[in-house]
TORSE-559761 format. One line per 4 residues: number of its first residue (from 1); their letters; for each residue x, y, z negated of C-alpha. Coordinates in steps of 0.05 Angstrom, whole numbers, always signed. Layout:
BEGIN
NUM) A) X:Y:Z; ...
This chain:
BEGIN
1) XXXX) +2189:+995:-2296; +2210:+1062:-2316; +2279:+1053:-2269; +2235:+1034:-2209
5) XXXX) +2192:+1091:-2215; +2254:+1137:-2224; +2284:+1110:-2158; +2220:+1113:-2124
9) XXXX) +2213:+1194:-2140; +2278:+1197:-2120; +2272:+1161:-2056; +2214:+1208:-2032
13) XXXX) +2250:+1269:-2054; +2303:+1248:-1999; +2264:+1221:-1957; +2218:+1289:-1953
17) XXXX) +2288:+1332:-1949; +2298:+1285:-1890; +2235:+1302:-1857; +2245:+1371:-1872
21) XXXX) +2315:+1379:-1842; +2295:+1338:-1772; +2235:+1390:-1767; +2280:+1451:-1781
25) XXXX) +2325:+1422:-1719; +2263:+1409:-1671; +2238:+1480:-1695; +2303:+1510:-1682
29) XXXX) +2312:+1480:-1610; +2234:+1492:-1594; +2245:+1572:-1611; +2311:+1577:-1577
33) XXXX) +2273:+1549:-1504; +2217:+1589:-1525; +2259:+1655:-1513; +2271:+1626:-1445
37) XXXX) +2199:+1611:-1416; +2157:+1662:-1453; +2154:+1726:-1425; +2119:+1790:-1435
41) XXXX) +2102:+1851:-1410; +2085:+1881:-1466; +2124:+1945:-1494; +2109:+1925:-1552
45) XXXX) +2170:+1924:-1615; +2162:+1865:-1649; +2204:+1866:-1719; +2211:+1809:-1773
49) XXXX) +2217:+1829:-1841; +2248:+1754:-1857; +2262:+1746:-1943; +2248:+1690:-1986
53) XXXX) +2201:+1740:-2032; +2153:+1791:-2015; +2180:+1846:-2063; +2251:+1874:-2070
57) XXXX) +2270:+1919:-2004; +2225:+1886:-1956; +2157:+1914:-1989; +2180:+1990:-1985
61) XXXX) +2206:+1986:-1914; +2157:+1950:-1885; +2094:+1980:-1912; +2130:+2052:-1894
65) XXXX) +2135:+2020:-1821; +2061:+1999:-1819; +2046:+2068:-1845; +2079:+2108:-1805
69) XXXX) +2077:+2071:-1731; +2070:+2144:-1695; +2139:+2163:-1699; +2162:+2108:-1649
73) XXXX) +2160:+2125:-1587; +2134:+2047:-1572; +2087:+2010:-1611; +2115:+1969:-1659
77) XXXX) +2095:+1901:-1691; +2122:+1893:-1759; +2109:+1832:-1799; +2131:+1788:-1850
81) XXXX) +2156:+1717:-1850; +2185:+1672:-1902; +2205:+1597:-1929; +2160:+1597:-1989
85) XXXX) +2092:+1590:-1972; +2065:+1624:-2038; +2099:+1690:-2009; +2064:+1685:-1944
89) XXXX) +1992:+1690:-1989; +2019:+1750:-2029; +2046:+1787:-1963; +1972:+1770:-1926
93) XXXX) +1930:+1787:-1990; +1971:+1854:-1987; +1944:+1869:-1917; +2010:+1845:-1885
97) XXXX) +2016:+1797:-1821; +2051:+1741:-1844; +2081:+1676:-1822; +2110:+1609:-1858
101) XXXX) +2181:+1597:-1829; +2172:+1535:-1793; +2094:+1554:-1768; +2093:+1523:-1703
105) XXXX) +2033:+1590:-1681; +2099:+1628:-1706; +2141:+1614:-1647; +2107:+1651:-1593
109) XXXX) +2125:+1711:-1643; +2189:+1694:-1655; +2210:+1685:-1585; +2181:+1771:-1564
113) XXXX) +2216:+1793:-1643; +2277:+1840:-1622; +2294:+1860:-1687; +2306:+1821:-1753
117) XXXX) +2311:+1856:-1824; +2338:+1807:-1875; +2356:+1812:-1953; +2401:+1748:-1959
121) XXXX) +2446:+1742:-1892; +2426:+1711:-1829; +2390:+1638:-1853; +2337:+1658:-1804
125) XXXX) +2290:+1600:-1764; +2311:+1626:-1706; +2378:+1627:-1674; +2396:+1700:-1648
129) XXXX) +2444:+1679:-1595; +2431:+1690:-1521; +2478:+1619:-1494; +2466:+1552:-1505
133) XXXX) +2533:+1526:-1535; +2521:+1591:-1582; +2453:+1566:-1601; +2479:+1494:-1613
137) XXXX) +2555:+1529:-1657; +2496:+1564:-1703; +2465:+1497:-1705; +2520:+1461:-1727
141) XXXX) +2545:+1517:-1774; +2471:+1506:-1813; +2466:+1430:-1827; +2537:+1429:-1836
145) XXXX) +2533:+1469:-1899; +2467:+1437:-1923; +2500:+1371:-1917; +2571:+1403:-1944
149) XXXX) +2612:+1430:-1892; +2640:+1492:-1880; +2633:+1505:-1808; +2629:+1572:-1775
153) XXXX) +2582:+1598:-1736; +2578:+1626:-1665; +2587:+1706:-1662; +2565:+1696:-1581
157) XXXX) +2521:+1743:-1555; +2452:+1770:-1580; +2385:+1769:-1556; +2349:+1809:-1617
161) XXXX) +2389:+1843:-1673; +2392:+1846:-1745; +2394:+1895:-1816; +2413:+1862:-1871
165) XXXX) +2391:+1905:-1933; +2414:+1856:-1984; +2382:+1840:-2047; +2425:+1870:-2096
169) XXXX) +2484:+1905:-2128; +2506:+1862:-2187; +2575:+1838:-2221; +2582:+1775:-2178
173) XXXX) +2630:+1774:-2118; +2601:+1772:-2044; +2644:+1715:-2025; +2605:+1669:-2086
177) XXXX) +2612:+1594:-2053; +2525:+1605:-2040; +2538:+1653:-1990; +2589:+1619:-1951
181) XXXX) +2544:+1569:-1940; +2496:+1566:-1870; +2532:+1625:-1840; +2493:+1665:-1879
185) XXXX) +2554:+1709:-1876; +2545:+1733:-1807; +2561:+1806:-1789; +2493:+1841:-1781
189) XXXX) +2487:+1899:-1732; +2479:+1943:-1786; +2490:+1930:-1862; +2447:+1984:-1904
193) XXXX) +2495:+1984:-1972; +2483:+2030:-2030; +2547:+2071:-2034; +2625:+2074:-2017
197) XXXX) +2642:+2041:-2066; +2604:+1980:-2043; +2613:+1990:-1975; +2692:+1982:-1987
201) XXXX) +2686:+1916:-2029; +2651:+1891:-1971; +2706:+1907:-1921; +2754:+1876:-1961
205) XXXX) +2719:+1822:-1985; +2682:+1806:-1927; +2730:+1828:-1870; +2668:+1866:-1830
209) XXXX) +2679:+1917:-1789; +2669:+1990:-1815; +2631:+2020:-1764; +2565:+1967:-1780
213) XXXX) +2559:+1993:-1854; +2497:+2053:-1870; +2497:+2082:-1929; +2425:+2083:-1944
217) XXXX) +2413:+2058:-2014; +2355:+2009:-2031; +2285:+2017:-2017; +2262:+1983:-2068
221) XXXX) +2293:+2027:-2116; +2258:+2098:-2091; +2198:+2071:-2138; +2248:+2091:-2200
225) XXXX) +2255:+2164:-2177; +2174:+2175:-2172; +2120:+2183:-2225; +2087:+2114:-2227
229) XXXX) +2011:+2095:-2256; +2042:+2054:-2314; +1987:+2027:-2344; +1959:+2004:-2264
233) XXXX) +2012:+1961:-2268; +2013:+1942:-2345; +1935:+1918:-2325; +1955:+1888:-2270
237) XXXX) +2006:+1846:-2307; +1952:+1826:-2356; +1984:+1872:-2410; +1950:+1923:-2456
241) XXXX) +1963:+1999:-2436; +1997:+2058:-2466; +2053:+2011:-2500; +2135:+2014:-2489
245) XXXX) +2153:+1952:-2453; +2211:+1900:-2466; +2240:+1862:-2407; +2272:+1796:-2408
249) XXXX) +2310:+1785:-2349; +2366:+1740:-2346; +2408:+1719:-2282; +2402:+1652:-2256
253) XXXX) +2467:+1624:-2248; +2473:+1601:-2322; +2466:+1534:-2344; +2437:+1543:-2415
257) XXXX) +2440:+1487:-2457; +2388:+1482:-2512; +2370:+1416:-2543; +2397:+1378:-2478
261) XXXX) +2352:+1418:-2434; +2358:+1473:-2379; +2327:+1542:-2408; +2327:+1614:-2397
265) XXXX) +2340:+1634:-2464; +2417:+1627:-2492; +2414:+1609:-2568; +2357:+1570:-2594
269) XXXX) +2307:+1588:-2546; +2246:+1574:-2597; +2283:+1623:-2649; +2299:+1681:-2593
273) XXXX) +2228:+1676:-2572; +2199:+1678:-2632; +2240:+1736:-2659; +2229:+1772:-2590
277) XXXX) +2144:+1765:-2605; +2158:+1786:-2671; +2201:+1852:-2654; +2146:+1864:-2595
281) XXXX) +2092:+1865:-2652; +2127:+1899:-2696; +2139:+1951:-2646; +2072:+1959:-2619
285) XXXX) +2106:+1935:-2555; +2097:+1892:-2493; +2150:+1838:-2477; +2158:+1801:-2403
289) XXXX) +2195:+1746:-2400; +2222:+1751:-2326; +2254:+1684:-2292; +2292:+1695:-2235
293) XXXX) +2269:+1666:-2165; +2327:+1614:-2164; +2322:+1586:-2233; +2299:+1517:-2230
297) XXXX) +2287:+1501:-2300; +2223:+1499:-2332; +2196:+1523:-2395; +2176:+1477:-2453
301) XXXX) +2102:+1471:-2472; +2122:+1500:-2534; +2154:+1558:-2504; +2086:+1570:-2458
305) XXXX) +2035:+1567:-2513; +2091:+1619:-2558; +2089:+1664:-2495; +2009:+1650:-2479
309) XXXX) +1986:+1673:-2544; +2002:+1742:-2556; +1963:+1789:-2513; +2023:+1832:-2507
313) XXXX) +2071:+1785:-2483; +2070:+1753:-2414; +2114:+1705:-2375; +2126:+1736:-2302
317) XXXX) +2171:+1691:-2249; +2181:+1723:-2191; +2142:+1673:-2144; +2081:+1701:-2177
321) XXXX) +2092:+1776:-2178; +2155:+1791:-2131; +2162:+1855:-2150; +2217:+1875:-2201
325) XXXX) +2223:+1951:-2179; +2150:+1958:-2204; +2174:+1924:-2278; +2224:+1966:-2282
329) XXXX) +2190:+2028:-2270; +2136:+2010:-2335; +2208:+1979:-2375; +2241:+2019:-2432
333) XXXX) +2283:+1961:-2456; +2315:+1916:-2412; +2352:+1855:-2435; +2402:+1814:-2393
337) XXXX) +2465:+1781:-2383; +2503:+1781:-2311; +2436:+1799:-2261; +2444:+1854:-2214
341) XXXX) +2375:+1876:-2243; +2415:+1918:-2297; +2454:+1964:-2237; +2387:+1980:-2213
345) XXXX) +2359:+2001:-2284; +2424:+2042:-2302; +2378:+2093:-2245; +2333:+2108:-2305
349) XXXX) +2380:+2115:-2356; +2344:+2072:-2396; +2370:+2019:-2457; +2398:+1957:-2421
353) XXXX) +2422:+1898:-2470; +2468:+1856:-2449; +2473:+1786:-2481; +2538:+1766:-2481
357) XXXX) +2540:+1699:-2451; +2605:+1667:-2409; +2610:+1700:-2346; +2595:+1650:-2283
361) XXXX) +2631:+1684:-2239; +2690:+1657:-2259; +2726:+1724:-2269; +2712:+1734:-2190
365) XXXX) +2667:+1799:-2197; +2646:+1863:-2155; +2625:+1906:-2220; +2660:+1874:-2275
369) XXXX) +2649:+1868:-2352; +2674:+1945:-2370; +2618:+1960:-2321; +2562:+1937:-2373
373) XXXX) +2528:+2002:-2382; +2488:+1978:-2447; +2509:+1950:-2516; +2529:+1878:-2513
377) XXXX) +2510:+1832:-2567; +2532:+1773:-2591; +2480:+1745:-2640; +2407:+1739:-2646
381) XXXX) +2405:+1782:-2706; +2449:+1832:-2666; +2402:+1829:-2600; +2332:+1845:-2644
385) XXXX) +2368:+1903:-2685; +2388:+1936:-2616; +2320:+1920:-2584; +2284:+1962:-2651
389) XXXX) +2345:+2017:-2650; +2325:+2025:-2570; +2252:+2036:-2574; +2253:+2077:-2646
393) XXXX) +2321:+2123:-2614; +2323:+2114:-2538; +2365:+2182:-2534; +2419:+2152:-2573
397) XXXX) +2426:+2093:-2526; +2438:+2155:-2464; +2485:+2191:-2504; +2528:+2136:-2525
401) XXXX) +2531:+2101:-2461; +2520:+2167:-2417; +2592:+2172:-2389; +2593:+2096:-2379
405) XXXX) +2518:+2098:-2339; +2549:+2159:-2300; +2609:+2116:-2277; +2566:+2063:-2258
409) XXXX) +2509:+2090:-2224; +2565:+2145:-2187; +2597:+2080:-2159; +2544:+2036:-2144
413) XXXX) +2492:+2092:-2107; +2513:+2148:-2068; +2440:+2177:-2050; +2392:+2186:-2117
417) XXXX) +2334:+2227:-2103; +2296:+2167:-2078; +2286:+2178:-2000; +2333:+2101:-1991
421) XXXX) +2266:+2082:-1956; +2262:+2132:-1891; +2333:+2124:-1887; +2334:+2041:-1878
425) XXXX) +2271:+2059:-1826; +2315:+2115:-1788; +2367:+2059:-1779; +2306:+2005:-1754
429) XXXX) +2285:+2059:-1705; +2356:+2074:-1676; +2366:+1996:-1670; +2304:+2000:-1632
433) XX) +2310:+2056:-1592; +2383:+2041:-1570
């Protein structure tokens, strides 16, 4: 009985991926036509903010478009569109216009947008190209990497164009097997990095053409360089006020293993959540415990009443509050192991722990393991004495690891005064303009 009803969850789960990938094909050929017969006379600039969370460098941009419309010489249309529906709620509650992916009311849209911003290469609903054989290469390109293949896509001529502002500047190489995938590796018309440094390791790793590369920084990062209402956002989180604040933020590529079971937390996760609680209330502390949007395991029910408990400590995934920039900015410890998120909190020169779990990478890396700016530990015992040293001696953590956070931050942002967001929408409005 139990087998049968095994199969039978697993038949629907294919069967609904089936379903899903026929409609992305009949979306995909009812946009492209679309293009064709709808026309407008509008002057009208329509630009899709297109990103699979509402948070990261999408929020800053696009709010600082829909605050500033006046200095385009056109009126502009900015809006937000994404595959996960729970986004599209967030974005709309947030006074945003915003569209599912595959919304058939999206396509009229679509079809007038002449100007894509993306954070994670071209996977767009849409195909950009102006030709049919173009159209059907992208096509092609697309299911043959869901389903496997390597195929490459068309780099035919353009009908709207694209920023890519990325997500991230983290130890993992750009060429990491997800990215290859779906063509997502499409030159952009302009690719807003964070410094030479990174602009470089794209060139080389990437083969792109110099000339498309800004140096802009991230928008999502200017929130770091400004004087935030920390204990707004500590209520808003559901956490008490006027408290330092721990951060649990591991990557997502790990497979932890713990009891036979996927889970966030390397060691015994019931003993490093327990002595993470217990440091917190030791400390007079909050603690988040931060999932990345990727991770697909699940915590245990014992794990969720530990974390549900203590009114100080809160579990945060990102598909319920998208925006890490705005954790950071109320963090004063931040633990991790490989995620990007530690480059971007090196800007406050901060703690940063680094659990010291087998890179999975694969020794293919952008910033490698010298460019840990933090103390990397290797036990539990060693992780909770470092969290209590960092919130009872913060200064100690800067001057130890000062020349180290210099290197680091000097390499991985050029521009640090926290203007990254008029400089991505100077870029927008040339695109447009030109």
């Amino acid at each position: 009985m139990g087998a049968c009803m095994y199969h039978s969850g697993v038949d629907k789960m294919k069967a609904k991926k089936s379903i899903q990938l026929v409609w992305a094909v009949v979306f995909r050929f009812v946009a492209f036509f679309s293009r064709k017969i709808i026309k407008t006379k509008e002057e009208k600039k329509y630009i899709c903010f297109f990103s699979s969370y509402f948070g990261g460098n999408v929020k800053p941009a696009l709010f600082y478009l829909l605050n500033n419309r006046k200095m385009f010489e056109k009126e502009i249309f900015p809006y937000f569109m994404s595959e996960n529906k729970e986004q599209i709620e967030i974005a709309r509650a947030a006074g945003v216009e915003a569209y599912w992916h595959h919304d058939i009311a999206a396509i009229p849209i679509l079809a007038k947008t002449t100007l894509f911003v993306t954070t994670h290469g071209e996977g767009l609903p849409i195909s950009r190209r102006k030709k049919f054989p173009d159209f059907l290469r992208d096509l092609t390109s697309e299911i043959g990497g869901k389903c496997g293949m390597n195929i490459a896509p068309s780099y035919g001529e353009s009908v709207a164009k694209r920023v890519e502002l990325w997500h991230g500047v983290g130890f993992k190489d750009v060429l990491a097997k997800e990215y290859l995938d779906f063509g997502v590796l499409v030159p952009p018309d302009i690719y807003c990095v964070t410094s030479e440094f990174i602009k470089d390791w794209y060139i080389r790793s990437l083969g792109f053409d110099e000339y498309i590369f800004c140096i802009t920084g991230f928008p999502r990062n200017d929130i770091l360089f400004k004087e935030v209402d920390k204990n707004k956002i500590l209520t808003e989180l559901g956490l008490p006020k006027n408290r330092k604040t721990i951060l649990y933020a591991p990557t997502w590529e790990h497979d932890f293993k713990a009891n036979g079971k996927k889970n966030i937390f390397f060691w015994e996760p019931n003993d490093v959540l327990h002595a993470l609680c217990k440091v917190a209330d030791e400390m007079n502390a909050n603690l988040i415990i931060r999932t990345h949007g990727l991770w697909k395991g699940k915590l245990d029910k014992e794990l969720y009443d530990l974390i549900d408990k203590p009114s100080n400590v809160e579990y945060v995934p990102m598909k319920q509050y998208p925006d890490t920039s705005e954790l950071l900015a109320v963090t004063e410890v931040l633990i991790t192991d490989w995620s990007s998120i530690a480059t971007d909190f090196t800007l406050t020169k901060k703690p940063i722990i680094f659990i010291d779990t087998p890179d999975p990478f694969h020794g293919n890396f952008c910033l490698g393991p010298d460019d840990r700016a933090g103390v990397v530990v290797k036990t539990l015992d060693e992780l909770i004495g470092s969290v209590k040293a960092s919130l009872v001696n913060p200064e100690n953590f800067v001057n130890k690891y000062a020349n180290k956070l210099d290197s680091v931050i000097n390499k991985s942002f050029k521009n640090k005064e926290g203007k990254a967001t008029e400089r991505v929408v100077k870029v927008i409005e040339g695109l447009l303009e030109n």
